[in-house]
N, C-alpha and C positions, 0 to 999 in steps of 0.2 A: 530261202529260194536256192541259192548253194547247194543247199542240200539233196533239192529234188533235183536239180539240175546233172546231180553225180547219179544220183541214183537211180532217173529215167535213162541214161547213157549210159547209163549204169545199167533199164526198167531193162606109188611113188618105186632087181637080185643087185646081189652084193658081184660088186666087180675088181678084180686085182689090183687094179691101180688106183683102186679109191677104196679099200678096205678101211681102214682107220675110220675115214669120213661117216663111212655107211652102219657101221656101226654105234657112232652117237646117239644115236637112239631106238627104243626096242619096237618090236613087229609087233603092231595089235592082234592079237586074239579076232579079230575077224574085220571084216570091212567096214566097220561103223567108227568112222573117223573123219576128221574132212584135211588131215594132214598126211600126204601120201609121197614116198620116194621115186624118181623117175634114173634108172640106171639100163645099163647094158645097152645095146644095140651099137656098141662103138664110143658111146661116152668116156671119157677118162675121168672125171668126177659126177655124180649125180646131182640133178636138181630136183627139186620138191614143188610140189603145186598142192594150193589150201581155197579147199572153199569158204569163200563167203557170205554173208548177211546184208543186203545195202544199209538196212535201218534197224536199230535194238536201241532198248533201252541203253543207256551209256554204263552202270553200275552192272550190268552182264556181259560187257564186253572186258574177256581176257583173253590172256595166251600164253599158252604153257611153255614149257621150258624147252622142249622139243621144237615147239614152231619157233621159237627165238635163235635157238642154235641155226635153223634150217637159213633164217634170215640173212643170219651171222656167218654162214659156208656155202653164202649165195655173191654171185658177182654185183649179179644186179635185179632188182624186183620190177614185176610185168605185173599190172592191174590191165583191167579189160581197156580203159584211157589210162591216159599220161599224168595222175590226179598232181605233178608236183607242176604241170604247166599254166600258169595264170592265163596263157589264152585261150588253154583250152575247157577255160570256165566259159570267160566272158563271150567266148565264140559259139556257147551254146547257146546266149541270150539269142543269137542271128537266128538261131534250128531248131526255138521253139512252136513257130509258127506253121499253120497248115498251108498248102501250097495256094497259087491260084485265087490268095485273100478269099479261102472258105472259112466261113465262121459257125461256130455250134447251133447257132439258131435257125442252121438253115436243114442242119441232118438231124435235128429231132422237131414233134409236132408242141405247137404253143403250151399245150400242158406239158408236157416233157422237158422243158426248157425253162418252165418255171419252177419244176419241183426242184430242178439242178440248180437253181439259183438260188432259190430259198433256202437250201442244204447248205451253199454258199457262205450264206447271210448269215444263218442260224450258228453254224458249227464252226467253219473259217474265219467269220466275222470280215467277209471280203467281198467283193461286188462282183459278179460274175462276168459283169459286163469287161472288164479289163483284161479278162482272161480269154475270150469268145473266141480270138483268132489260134491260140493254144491249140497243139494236138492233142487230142481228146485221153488218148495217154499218162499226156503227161498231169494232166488233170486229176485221174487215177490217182497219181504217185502224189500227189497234195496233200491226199487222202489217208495215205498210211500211216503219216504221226499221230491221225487220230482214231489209228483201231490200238497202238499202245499204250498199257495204261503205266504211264510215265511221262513226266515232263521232261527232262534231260532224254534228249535223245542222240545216238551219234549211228556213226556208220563202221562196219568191222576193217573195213578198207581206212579208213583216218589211222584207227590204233595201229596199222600194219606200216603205215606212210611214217609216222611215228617212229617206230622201232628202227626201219628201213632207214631216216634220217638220220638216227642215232650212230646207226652201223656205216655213218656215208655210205650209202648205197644209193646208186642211179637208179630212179624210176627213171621207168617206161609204159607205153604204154601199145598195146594188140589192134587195137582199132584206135580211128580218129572220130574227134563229134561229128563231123560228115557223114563220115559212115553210119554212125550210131544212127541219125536221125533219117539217113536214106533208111533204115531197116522202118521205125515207125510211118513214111509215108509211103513204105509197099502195101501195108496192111489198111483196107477200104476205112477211111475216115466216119464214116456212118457205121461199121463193126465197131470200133472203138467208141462214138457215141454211145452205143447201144449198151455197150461195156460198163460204161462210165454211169449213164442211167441203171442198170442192173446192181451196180455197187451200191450206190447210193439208195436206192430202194427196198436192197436186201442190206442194212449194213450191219444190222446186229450179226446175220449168217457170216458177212464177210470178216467182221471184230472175230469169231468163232474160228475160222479159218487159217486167219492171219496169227490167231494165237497156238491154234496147233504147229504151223511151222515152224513158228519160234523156239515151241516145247520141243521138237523136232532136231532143228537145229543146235538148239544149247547139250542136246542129248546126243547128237551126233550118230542120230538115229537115219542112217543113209537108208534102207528100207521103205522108212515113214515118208522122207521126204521125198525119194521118186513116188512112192506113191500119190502124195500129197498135190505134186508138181503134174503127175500126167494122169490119174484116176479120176478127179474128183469134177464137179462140174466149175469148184469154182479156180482151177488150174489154167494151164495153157495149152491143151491140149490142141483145141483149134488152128495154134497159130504156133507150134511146137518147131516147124522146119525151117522159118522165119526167124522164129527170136532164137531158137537154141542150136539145130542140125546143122546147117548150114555153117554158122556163124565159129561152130566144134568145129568143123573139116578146114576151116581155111584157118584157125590159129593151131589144131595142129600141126598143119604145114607149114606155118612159119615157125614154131616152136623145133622143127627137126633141124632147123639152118641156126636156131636162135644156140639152142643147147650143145652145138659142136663147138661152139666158140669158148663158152662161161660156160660153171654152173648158175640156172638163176633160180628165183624164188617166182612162181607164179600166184597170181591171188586170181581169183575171177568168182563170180556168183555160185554155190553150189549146186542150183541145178544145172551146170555150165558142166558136171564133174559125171552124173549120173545115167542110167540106162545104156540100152547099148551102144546108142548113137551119142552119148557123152565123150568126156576128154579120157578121162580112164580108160574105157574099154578103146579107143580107137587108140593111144597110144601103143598100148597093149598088140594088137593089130598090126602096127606097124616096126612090132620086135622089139621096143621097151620093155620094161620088168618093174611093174607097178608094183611097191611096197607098201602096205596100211602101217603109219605109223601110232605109237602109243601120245596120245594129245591128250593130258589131262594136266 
């Protein structure tokens, strides 16, 4: 439960006075990377921001010697929460619920509520009824341990938390579960039903999907994954300004005030990183100098 709980709240030029710094590691050959340098615009050291993965297999989860440095020449590390705060675990137990004691049985029709339930039974091995007042969302995110085909599972955000501990380094985190969970009840609870049914009903298509971003992902294939993220029907494209635009413009504004201080390490989701309305190109935007770093 931990686990969904992170992961529904969860659901990089060279400058004079940081030469040395900037050169630790070399300039990929093109944008397909999720480890990027963030310099210039008045910085006197660069910080780095890495896309992440909520969920993978745990035996695919690494990190090169570039992203370890980056950690290592970081003041302090920004996940999208604060994953080193115990209450901002147990505080999502409060923000899993739908508003207004609305329950699933009441945004889908009698058969629809029973195939969700059976799917439940059958695959979770769990009663759906315990889950009913659940945002339909996070229902979803239940869901994704069982399109990979692996039993150990972790999150790329642990192995970073990890590392980051190692380095004493202060997490932080860009948003609060408050927040998080005010984004899930903008979006109409009977969409997310509908969602959560359509998962469930297509799920070999979704197992399909789920494993192209992975391939995606571990290839650092940024191409694939915007495409994967805003093309395809089973993306976010509906609900693209909600879960990602938006949520981009106000941590880059707080990242302009965060980066005068320190350099930090940022981690956030990588479709958090993509298109034009991602962190990349709006940094960019606003007179940073995005480096593609070499992460292998």
């Amino acid at each position: 439960m931990k686990q969904v709980i992170v992961f529904c709240f969860l659901l990089c030029s060279f400058i004079s006075g940081a030469q040395n710094t900037s050169n630790l590691s070399e300039t990929n050959t093109d944008d397909n990377t999720l480890l990027w340098e963030i310099s210039g615009n008045g910085l006197a050291k660069p910080s780095y921001i890495f896309g992440t993965f909520h969920l993978l297999c745990k035996q695919d989860i690494n990190f090169s010697n570039a992203c370890r440095r980056a950690i290592s020449n970081s003041h302090e590390v920004y996940f999208e929460l604060d994953l080193d705060d115990p209450a901002t675990l147990f505080g999502g137990f409060m923000l899993l619920n739908m508003k207004d004691g609305k329950q699933l049985d009441s945004l889908l029709t009698a058969d629809e509520y029973k195939r969700v339930s059976q799917f439940f039974k059958d695959s979770l091995k769990a009663s759906l009824g315990i889950f009913k007042n659940m945002k339909p969302y996070f229902l979803i995110a239940m869901l994704y341990p069982k399109m990979l085909p692996c039993e150990s599972i972790s999150g790329v955000e642990e192995g970073i938390m990890a590392i980051a501990k190692e380095d004493k380094k202060e997490i932080k985190g860009l948003e609060t579960m408050a927040f998080q969970a005010s984004v899930f009840d903008s979006i109409p609870y009977k969409m997310q039903a509908k969602e959560l049914l359509n998962t469930i009903d297509s799920m070999d298509k979704s197992r399909k999907y789920f494993a192209l971003m992975n391939k995606a992902y571990l290839q650092q294939d940024m191409s694939a994954i915007e495409k994967l993220v805003f093309d395809t029907e089973m993306g976010m494209k509906d609900n693209e300004d909600i879960l990602l635009n938006k949520r981009n413009k106000d941590w880059v504004y707080k990242l302009k005030n965060i980066m005068k201080n320190n350099p930090v390490f940022i981690a956030v989701g990588t479709g958090h990183l993509i298109g034009n309305d991602g962190i990349i190109q709006l940094l960019k935007n606003e007179g940073y100098q995005l480096r593609p770093l070499k992460n292998k």
